[in-house]
Backbone as JSON, one array per atom type, in Angstrom:
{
  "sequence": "XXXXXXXXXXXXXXXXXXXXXXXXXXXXXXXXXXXXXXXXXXXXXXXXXXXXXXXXXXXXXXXXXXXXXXXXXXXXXXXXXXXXXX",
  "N": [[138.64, -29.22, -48.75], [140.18, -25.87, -47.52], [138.2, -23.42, -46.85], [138.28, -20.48, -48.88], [138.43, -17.46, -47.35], [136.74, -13.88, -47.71], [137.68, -10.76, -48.58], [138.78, -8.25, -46.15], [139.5, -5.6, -46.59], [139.58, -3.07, -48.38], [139.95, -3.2, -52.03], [141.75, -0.8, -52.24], [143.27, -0.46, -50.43], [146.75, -0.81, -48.81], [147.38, -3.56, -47.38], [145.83, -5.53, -49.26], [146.62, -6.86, -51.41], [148.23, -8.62, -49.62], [146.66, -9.34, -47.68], [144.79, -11.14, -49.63], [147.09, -13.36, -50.16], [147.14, -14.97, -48.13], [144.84, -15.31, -47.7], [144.46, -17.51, -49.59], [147.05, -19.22, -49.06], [146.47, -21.52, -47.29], [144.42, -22.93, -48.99], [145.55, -23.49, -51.44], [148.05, -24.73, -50.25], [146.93, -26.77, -49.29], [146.08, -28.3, -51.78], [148.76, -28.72, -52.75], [149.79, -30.08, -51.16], [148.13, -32.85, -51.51], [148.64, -33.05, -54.55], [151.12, -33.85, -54.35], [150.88, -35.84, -52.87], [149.11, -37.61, -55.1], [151.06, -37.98, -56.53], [153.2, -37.02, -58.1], [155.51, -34.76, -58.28], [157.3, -32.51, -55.77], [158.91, -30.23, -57.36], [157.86, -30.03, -59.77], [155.04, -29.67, -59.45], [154.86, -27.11, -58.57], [155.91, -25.52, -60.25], [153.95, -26.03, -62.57], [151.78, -24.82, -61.09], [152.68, -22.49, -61.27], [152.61, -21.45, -64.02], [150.3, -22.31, -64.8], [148.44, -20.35, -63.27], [149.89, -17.63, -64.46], [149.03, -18.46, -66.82], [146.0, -18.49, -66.04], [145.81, -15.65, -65.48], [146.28, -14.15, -67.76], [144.12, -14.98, -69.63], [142.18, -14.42, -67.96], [142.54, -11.23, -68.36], [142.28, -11.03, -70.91], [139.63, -11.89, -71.22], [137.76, -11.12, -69.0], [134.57, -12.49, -68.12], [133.91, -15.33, -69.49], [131.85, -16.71, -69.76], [129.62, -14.71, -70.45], [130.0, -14.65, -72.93], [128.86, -15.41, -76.39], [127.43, -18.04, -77.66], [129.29, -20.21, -80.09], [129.46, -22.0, -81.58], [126.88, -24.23, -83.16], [124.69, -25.04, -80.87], [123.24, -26.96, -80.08], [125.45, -29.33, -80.49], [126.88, -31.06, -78.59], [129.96, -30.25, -76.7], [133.57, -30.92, -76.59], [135.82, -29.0, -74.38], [137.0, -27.49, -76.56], [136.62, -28.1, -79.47], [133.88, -29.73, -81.57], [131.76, -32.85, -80.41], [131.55, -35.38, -81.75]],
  "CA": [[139.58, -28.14, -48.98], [140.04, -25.27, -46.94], [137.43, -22.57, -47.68], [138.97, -18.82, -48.64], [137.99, -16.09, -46.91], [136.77, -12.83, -48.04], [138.51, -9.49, -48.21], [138.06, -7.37, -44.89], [140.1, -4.62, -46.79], [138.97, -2.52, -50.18], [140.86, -3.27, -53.51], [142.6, 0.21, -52.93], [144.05, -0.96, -49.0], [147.87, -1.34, -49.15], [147.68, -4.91, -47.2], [144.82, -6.06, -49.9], [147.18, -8.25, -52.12], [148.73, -9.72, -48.78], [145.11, -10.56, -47.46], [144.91, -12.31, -50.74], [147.66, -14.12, -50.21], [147.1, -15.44, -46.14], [142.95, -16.32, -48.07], [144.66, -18.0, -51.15], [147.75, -20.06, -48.33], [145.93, -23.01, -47.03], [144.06, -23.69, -49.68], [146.8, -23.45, -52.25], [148.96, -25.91, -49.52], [146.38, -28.23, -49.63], [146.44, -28.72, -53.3], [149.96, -29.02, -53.45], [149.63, -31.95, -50.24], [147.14, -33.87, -52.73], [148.92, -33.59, -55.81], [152.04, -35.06, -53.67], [150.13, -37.86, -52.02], [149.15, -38.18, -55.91], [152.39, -39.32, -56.69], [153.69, -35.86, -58.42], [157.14, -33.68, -57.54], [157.02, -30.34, -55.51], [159.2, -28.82, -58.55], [156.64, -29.72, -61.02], [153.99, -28.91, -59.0], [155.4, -25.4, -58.26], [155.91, -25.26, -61.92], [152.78, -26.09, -62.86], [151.01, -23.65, -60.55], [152.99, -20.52, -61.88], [152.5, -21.69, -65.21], [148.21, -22.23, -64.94], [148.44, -18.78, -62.14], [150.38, -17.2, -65.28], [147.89, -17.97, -67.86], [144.77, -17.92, -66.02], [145.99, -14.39, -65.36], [146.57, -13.64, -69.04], [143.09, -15.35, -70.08], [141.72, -13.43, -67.66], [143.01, -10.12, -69.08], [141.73, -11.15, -72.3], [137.98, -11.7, -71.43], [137.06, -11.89, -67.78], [134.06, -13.65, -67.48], [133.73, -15.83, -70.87], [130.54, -17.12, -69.64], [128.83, -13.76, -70.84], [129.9, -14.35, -74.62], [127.82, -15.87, -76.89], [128.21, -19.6, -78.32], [130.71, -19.9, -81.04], [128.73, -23.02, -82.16], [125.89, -24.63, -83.09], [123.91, -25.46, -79.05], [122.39, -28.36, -80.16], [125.81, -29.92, -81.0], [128.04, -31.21, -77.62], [131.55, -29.88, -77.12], [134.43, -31.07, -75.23], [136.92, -28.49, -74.41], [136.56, -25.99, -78.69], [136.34, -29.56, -80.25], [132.62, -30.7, -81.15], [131.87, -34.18, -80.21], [130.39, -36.06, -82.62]],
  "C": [[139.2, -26.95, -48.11], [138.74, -23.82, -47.58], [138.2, -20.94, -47.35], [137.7, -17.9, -48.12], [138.07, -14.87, -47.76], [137.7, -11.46, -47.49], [137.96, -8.61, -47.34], [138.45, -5.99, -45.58], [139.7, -4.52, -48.07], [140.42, -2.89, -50.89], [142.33, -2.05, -53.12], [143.74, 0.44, -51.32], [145.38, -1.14, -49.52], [147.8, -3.09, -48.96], [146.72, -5.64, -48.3], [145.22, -7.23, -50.56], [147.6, -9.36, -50.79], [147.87, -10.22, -48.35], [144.81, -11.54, -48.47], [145.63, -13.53, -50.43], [147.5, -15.28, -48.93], [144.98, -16.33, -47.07], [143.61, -17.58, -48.84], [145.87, -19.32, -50.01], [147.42, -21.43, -48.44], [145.13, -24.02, -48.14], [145.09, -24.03, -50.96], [148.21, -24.77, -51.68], [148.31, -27.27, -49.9], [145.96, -29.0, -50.7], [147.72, -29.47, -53.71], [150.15, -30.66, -52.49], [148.82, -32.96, -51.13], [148.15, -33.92, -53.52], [150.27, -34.61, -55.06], [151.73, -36.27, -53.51], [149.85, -38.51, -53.57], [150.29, -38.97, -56.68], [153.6, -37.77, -57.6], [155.09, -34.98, -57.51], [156.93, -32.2, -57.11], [157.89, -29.72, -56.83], [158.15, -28.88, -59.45], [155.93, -29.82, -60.5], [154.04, -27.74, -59.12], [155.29, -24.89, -59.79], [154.53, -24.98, -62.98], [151.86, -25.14, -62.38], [151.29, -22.77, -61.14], [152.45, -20.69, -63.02], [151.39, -21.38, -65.41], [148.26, -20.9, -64.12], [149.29, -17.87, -63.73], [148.93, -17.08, -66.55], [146.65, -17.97, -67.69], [145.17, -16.1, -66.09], [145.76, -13.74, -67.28], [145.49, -13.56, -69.86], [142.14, -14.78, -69.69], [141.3, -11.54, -68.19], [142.26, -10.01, -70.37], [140.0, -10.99, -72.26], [137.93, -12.7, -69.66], [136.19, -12.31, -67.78], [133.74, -13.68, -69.26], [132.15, -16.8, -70.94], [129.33, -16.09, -70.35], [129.14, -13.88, -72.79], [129.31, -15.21, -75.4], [128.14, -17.15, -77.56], [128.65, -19.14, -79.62], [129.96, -21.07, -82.04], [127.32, -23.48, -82.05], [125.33, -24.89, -81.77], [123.57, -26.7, -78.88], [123.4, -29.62, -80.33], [126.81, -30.16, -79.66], [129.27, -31.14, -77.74], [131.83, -30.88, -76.11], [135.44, -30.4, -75.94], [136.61, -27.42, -76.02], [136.35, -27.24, -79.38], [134.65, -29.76, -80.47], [132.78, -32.12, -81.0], [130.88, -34.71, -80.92], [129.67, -37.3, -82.56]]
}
């Protein structure tokens, strides 16, 4: 996969979101070329992107990094996904 490039321009730059967008391009293409070749439809691909780009955004909002909060469960007991696995 293509690797993104960093921002040459500060957060508070007008072009800053469009550098985003020109980092975020190729690799974002070459996702959507895979899931094709997987056997998948550009509308529900497209669909699917806004959708996960929608609620990472939202999940985001809620608690950016969720790595910093503290287990919810026992440690000793393997999850998958909020489920334990028993």
């Amino acid at each position: 996969m293509e690797e993104i490039f960093s921002p040459k321009f500060a957060k508070d730059h007008p072009d800053y979101a469009l550098e985003c967008e020109e980092a975020l391009d190729l690799p974002v293409q070459e996702l959507i070329e895979d899931a094709v070749q997987a056997g998948w439809d550009n509308r529900t691909i497209f669909k699917a992107l806004a959708k996960l780009a929608g609620a990472k955004a939202l999940a985001y909002e809620e608690d950016p990094d969720p790595e910093d909060d503290p287990a919810l469960s026992d440690s000793s007991t393997p999850e998958f996904g909020t489920f334990p696995v028993e």
